[in-house]
PDB file of N, CA, C and O in Angstrom:
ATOM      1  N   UNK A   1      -4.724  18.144  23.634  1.00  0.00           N
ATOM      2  CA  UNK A   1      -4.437  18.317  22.228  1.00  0.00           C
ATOM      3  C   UNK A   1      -5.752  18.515  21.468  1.00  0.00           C
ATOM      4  O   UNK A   1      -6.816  17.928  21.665  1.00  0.00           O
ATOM      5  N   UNK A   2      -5.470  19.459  20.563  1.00  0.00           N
ATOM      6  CA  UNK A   2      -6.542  19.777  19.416  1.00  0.00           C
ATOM      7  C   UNK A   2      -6.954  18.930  18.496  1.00  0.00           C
ATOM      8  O   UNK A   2      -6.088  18.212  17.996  1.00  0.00           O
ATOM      9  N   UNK A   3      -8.168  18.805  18.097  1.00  0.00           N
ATOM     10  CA  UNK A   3      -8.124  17.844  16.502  1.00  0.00           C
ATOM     11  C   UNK A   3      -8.543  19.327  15.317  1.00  0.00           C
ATOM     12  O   UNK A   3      -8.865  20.501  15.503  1.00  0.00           O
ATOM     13  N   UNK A   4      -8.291  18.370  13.984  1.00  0.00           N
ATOM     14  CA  UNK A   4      -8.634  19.436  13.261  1.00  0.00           C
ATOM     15  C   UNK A   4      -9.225  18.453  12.084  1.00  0.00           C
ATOM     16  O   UNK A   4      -8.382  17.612  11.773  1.00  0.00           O
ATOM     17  N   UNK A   5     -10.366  18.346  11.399  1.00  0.00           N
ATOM     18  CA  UNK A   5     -11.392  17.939  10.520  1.00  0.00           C
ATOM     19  C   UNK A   5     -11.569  18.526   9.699  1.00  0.00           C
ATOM     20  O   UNK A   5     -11.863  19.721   9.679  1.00  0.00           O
ATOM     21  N   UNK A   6     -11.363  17.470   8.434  1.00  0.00           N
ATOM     22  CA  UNK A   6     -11.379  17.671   6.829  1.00  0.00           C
ATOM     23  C   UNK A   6     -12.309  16.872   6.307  1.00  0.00           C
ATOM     24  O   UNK A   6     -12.147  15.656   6.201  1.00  0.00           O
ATOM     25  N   UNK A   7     -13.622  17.648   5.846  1.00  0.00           N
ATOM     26  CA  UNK A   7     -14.998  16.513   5.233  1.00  0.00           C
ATOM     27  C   UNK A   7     -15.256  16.843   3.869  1.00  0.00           C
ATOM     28  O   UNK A   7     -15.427  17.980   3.430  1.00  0.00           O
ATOM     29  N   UNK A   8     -15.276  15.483   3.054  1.00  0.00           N
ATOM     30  CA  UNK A   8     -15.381  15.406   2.197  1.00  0.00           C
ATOM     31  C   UNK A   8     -16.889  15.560   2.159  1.00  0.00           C
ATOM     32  O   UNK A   8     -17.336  14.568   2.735  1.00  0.00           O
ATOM     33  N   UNK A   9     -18.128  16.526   1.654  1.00  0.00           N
ATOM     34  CA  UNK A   9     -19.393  16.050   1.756  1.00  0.00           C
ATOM     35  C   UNK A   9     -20.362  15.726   0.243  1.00  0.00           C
ATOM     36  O   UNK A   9     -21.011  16.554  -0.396  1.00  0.00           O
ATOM     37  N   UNK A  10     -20.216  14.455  -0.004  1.00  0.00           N
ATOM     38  CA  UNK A  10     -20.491  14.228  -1.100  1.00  0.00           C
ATOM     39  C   UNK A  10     -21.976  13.756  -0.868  1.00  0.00           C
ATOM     40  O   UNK A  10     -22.492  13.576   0.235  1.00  0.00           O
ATOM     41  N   UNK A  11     -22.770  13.533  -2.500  1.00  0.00           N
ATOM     42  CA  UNK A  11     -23.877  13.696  -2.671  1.00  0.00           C
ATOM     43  C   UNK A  11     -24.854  12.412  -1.701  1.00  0.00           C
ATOM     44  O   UNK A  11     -25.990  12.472  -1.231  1.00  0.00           O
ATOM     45  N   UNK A  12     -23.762  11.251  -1.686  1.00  0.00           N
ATOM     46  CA  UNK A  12     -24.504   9.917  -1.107  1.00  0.00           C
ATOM     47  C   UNK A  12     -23.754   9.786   0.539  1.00  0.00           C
ATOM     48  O   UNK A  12     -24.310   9.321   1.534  1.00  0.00           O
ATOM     49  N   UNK A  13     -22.842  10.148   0.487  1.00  0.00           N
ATOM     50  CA  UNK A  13     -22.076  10.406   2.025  1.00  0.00           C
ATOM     51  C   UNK A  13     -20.625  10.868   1.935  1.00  0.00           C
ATOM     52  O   UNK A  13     -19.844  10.971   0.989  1.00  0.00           O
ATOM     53  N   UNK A  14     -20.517  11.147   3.427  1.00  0.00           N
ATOM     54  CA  UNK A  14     -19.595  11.941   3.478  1.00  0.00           C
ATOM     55  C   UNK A  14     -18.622  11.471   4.212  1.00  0.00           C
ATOM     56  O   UNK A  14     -18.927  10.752   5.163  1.00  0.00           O
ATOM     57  N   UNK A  15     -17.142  11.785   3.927  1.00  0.00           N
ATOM     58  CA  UNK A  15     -15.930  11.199   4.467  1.00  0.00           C
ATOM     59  C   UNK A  15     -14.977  12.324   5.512  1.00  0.00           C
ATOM     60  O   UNK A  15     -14.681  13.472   5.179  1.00  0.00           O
ATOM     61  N   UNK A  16     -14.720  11.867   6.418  1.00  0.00           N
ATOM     62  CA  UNK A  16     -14.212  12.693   7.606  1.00  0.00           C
ATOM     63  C   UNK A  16     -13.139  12.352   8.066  1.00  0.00           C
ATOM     64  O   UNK A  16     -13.135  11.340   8.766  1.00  0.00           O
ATOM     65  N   UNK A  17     -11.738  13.153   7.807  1.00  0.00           N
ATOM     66  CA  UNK A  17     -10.675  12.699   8.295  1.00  0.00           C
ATOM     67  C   UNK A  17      -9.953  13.785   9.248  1.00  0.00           C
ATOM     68  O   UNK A  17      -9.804  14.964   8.927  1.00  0.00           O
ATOM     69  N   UNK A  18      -9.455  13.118  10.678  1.00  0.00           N
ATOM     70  CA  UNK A  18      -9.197  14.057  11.406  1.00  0.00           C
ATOM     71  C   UNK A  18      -7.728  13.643  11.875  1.00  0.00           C
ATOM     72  O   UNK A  18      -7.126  12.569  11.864  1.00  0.00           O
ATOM     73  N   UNK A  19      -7.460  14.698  12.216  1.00  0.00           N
ATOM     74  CA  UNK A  19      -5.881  14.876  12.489  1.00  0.00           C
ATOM     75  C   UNK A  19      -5.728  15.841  13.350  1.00  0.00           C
ATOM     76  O   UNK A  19      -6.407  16.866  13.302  1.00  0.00           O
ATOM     77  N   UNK A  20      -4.735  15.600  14.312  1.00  0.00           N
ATOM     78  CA  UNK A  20      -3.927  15.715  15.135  1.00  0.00           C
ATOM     79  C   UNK A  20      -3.199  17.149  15.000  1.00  0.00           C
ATOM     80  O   UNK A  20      -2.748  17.460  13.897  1.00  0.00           O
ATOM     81  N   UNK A  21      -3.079  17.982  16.037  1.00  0.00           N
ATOM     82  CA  UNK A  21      -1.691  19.197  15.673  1.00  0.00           C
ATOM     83  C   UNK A  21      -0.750  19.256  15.325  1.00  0.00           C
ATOM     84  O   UNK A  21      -0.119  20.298  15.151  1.00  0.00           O
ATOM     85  N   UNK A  22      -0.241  17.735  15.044  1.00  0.00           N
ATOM     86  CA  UNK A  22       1.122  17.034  14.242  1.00  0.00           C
ATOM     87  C   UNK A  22       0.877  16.787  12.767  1.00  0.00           C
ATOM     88  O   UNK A  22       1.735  16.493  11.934  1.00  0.00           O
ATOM     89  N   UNK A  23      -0.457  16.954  12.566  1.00  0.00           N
ATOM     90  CA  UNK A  23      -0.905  16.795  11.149  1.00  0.00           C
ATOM     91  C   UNK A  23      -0.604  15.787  10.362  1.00  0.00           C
ATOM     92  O   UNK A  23      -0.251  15.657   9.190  1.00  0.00           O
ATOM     93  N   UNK A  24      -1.015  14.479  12.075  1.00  0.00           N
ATOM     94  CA  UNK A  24      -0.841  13.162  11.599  1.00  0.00           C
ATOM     95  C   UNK A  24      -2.243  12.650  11.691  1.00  0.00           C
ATOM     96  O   UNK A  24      -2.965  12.713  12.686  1.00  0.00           O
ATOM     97  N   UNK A  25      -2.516  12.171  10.605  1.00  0.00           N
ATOM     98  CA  UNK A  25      -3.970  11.506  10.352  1.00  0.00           C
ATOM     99  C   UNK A  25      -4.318  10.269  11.445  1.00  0.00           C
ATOM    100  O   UNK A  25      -3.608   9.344  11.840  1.00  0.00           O
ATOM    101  N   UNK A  26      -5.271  10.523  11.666  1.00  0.00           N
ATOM    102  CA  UNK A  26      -5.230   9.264  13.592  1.00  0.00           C
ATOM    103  C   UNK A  26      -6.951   8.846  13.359  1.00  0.00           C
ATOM    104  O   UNK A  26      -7.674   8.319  14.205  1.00  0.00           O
ATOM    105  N   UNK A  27      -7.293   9.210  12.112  1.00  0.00           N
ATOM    106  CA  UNK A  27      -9.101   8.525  11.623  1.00  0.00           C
ATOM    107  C   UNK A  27      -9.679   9.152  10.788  1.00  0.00           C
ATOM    108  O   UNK A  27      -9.786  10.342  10.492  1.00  0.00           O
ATOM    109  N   UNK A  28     -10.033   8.258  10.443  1.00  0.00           N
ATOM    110  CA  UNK A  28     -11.050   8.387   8.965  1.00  0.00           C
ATOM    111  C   UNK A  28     -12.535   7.562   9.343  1.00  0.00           C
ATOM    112  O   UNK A  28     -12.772   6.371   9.542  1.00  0.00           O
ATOM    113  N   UNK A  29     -13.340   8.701   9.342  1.00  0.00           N
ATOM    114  CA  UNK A  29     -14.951   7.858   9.492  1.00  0.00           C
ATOM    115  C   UNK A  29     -16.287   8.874   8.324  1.00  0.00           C
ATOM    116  O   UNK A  29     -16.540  10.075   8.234  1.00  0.00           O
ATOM    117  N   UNK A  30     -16.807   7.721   7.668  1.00  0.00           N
ATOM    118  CA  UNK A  30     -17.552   7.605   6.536  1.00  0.00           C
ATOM    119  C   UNK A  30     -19.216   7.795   7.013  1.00  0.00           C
ATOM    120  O   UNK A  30     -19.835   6.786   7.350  1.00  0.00           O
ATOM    121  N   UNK A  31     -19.874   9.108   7.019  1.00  0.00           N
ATOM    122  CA  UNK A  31     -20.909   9.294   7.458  1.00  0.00           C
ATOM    123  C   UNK A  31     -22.413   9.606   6.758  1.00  0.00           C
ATOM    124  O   UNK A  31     -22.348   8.805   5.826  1.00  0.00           O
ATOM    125  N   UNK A  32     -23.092   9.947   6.685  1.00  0.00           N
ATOM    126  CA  UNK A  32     -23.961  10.595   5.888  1.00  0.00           C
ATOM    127  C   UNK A  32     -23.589  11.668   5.124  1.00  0.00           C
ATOM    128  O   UNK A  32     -22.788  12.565   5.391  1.00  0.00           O
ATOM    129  N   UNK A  33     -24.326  11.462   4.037  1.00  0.00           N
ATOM    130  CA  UNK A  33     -24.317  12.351   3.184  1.00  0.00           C
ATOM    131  C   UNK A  33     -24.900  14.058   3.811  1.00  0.00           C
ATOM    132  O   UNK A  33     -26.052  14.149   4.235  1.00  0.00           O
ATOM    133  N   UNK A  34     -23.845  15.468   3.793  1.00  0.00           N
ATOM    134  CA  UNK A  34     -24.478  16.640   4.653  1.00  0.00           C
ATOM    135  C   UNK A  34     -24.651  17.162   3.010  1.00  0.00           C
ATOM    136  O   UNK A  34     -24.343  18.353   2.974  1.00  0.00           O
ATOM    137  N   UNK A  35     -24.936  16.794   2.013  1.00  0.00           N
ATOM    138  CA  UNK A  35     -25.391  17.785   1.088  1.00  0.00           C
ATOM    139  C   UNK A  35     -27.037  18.305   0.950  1.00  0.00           C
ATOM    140  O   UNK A  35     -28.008  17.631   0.605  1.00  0.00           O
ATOM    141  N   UNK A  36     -26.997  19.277   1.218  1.00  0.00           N
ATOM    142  CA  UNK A  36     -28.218  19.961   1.224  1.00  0.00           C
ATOM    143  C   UNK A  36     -29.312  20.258   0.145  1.00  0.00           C
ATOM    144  O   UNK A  36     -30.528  20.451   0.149  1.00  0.00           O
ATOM    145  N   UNK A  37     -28.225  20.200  -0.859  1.00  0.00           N
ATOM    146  CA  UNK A  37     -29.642  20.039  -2.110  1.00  0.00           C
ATOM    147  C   UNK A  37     -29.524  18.160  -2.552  1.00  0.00           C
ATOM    148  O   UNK A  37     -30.109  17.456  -3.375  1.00  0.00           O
ATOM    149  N   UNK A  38     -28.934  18.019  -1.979  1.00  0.00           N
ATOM    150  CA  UNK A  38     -29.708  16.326  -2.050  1.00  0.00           C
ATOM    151  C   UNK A  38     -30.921  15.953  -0.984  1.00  0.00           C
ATOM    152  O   UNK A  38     -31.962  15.325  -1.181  1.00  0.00           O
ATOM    153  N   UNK A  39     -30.520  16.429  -0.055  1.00  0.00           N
ATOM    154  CA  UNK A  39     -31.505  15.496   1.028  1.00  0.00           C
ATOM    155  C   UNK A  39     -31.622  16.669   1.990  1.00  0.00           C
ATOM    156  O   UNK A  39     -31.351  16.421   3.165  1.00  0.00           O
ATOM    157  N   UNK A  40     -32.017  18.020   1.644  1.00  0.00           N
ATOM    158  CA  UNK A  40     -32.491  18.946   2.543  1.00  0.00           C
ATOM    159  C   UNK A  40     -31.766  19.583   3.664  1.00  0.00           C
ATOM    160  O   UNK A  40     -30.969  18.835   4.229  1.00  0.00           O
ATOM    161  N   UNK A  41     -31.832  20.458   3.993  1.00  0.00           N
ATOM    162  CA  UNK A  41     -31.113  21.163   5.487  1.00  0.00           C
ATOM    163  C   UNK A  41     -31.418  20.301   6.458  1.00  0.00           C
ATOM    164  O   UNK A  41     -30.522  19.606   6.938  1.00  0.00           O
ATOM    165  N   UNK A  42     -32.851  20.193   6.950  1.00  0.00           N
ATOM    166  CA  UNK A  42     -32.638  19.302   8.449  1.00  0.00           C
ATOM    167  C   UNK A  42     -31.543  17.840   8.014  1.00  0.00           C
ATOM    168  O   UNK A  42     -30.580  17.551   8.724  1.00  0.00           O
ATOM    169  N   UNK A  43     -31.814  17.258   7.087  1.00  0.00           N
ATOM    170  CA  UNK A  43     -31.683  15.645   7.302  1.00  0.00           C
ATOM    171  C   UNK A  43     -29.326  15.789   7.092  1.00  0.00           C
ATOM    172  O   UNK A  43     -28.406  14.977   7.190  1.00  0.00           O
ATOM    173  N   UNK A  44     -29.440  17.344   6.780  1.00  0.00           N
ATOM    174  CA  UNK A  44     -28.270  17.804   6.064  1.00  0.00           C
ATOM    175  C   UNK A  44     -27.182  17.840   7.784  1.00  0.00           C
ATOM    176  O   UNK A  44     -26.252  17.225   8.306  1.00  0.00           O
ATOM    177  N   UNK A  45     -27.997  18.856   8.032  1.00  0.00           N
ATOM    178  CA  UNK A  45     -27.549  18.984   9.438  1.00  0.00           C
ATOM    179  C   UNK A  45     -27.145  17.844  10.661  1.00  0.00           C
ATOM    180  O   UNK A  45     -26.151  17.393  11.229  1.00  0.00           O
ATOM    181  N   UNK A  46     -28.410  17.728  10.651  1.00  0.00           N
ATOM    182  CA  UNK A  46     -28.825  16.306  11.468  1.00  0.00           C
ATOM    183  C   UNK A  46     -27.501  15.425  11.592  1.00  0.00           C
ATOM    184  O   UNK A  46     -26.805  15.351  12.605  1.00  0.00           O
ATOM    185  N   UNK A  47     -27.275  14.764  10.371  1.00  0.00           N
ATOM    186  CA  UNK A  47     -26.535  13.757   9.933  1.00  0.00           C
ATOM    187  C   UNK A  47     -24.790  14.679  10.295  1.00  0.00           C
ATOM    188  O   UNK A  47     -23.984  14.175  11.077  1.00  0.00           O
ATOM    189  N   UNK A  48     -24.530  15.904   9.630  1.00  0.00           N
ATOM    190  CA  UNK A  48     -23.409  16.295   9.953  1.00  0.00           C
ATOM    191  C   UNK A  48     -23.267  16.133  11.516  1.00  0.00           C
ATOM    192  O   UNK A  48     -22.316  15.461  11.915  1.00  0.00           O
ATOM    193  N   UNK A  49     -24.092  16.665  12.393  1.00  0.00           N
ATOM    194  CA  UNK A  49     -23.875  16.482  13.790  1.00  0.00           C
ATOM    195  C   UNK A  49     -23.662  15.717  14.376  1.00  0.00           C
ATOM    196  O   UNK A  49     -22.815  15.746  15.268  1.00  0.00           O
ATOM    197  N   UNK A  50     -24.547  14.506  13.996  1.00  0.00           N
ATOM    198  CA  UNK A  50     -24.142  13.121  14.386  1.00  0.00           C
ATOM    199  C   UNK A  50     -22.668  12.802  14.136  1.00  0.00           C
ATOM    200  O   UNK A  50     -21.826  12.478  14.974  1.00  0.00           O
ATOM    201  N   UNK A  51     -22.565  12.911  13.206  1.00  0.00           N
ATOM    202  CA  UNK A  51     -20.949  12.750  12.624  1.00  0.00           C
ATOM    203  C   UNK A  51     -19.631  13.432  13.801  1.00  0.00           C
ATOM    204  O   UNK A  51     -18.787  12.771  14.406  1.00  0.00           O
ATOM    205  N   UNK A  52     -19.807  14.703  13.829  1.00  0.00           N
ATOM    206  CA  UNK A  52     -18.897  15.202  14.455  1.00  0.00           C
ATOM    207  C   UNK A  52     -19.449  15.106  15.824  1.00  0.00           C
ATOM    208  O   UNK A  52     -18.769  15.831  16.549  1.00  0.00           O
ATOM    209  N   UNK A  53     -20.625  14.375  16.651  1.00  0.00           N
ATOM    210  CA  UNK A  53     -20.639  14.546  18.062  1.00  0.00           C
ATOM    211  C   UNK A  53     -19.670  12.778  18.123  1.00  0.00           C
ATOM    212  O   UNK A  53     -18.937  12.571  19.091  1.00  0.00           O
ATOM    213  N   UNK A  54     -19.807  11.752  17.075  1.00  0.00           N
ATOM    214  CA  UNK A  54     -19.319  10.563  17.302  1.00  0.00           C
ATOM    215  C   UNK A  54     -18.119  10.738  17.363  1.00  0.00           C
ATOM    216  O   UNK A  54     -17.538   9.842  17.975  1.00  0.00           O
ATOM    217  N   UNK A  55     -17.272  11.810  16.845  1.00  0.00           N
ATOM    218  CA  UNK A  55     -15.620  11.989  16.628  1.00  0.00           C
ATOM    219  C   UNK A  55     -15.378  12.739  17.576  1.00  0.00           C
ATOM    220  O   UNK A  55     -14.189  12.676  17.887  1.00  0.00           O
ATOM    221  N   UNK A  56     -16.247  13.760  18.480  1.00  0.00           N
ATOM    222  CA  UNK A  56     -15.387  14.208  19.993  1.00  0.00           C
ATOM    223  C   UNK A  56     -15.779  13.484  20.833  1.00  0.00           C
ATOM    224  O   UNK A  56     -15.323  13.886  21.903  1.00  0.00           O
ATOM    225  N   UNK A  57     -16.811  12.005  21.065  1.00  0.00           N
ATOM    226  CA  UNK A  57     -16.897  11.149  22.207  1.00  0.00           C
ATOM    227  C   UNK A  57     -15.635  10.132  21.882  1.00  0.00           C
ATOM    228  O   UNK A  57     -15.028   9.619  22.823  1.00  0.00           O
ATOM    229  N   UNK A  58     -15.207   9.821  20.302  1.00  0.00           N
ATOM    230  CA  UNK A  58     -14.309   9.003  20.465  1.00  0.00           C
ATOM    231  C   UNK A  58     -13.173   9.469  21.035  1.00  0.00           C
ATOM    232  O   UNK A  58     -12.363   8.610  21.382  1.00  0.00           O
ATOM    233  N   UNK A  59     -12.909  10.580  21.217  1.00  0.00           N
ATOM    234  CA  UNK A  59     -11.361  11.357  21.377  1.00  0.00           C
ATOM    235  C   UNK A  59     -11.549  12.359  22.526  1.00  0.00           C
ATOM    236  O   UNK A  59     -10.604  12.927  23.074  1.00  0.00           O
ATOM    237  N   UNK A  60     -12.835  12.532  22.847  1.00  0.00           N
ATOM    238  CA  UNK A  60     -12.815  13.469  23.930  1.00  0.00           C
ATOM    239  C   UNK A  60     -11.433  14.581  23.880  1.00  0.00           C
ATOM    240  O   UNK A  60     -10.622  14.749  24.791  1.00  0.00           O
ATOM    241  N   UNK A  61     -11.449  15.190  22.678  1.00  0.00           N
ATOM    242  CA  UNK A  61     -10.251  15.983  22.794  1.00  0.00           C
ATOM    243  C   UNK A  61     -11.426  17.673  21.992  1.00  0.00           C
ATOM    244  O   UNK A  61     -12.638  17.572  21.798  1.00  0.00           O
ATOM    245  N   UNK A  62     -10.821  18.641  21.775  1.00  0.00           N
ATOM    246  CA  UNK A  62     -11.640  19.863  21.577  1.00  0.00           C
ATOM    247  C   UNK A  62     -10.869  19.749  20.094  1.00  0.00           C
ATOM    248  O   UNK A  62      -9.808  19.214  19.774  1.00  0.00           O
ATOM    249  N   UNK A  63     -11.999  20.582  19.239  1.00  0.00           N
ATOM    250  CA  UNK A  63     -12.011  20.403  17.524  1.00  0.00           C
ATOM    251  C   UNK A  63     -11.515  21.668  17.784  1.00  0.00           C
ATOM    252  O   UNK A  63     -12.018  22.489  18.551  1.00  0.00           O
ATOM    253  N   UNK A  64     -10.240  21.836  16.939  1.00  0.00           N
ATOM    254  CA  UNK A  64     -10.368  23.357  16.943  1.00  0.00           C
ATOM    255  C   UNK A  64      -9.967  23.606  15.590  1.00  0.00           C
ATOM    256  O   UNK A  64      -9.161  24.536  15.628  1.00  0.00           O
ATOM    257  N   UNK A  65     -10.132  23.248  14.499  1.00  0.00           N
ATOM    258  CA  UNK A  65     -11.272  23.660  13.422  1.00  0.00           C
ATOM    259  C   UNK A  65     -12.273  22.494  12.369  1.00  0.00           C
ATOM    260  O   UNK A  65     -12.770  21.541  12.969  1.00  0.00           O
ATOM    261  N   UNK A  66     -12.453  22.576  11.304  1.00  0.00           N
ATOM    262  CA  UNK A  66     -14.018  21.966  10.694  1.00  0.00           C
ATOM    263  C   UNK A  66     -13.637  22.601   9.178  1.00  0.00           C
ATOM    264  O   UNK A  66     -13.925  23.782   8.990  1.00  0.00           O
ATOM    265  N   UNK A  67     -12.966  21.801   8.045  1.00  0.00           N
ATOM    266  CA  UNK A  67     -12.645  22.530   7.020  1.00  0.00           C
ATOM    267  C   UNK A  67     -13.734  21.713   6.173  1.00  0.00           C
ATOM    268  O   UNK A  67     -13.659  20.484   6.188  1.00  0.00           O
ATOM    269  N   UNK A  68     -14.830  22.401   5.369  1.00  0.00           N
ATOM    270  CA  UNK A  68     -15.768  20.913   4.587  1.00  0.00           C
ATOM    271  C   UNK A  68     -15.669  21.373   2.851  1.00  0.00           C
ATOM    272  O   UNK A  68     -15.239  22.498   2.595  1.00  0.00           O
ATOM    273  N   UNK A  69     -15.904  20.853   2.211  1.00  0.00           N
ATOM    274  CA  UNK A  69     -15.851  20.716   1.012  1.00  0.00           C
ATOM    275  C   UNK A  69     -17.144  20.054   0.694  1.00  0.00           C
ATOM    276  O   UNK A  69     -17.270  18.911   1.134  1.00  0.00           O
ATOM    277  N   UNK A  70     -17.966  20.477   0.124  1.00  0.00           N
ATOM    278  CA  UNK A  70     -19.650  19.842  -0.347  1.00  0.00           C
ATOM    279  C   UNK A  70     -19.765  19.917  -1.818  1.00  0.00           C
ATOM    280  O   UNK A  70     -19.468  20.928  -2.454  1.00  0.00           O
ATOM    281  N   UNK A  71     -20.357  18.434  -2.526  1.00  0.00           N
ATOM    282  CA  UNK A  71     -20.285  18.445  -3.462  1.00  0.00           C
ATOM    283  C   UNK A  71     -21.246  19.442  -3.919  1.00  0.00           C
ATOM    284  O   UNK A  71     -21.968  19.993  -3.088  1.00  0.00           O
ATOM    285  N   UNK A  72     -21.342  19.782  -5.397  1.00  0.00           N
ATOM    286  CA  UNK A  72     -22.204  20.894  -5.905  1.00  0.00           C
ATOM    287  C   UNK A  72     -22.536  22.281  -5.318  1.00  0.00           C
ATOM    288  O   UNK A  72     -23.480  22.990  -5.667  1.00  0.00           O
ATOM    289  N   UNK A  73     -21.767  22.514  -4.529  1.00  0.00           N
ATOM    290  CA  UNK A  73     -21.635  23.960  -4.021  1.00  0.00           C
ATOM    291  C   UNK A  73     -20.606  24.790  -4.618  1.00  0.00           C
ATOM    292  O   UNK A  73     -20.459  25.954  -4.247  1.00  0.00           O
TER     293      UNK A  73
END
């Protein structure tokens, strides 16, 4: 089964809720902030990755999509 990820990426951190192909919500995890004119591309990146490598070791399942929403963009 697929997951599919909805991130909130706000200026101080960012909220990540993923769901299921049933488009039943199965976690919510609260990560760094990926906004880029706050705290730069690397530290932007960085932090997003971390985020989404911690949500396919928890589930070992394949993302098959990444919808984000960033504040001030």
């Amino acid at each position: 089964m697929s997951l599919i990820i909805g991130v909130d990426g706000g200026g101080t951190k960012s909220t990540y809720k993923v769901f299921d192909m049933d488009n039943s919500q199965i976690y919510e995890f609260v990560g760094t902030s990926i906004n880029f004119y706050s705290i730069g591309n690397e530290r932007a990146t960085n932090g997003f990755s971390k985020s989404i490598n911690e949500i396919k070791e928890k589930f070992g399942k394949n993302i098959l999509s990444i919808f984000i929403g960033n504040a001030a963009l």
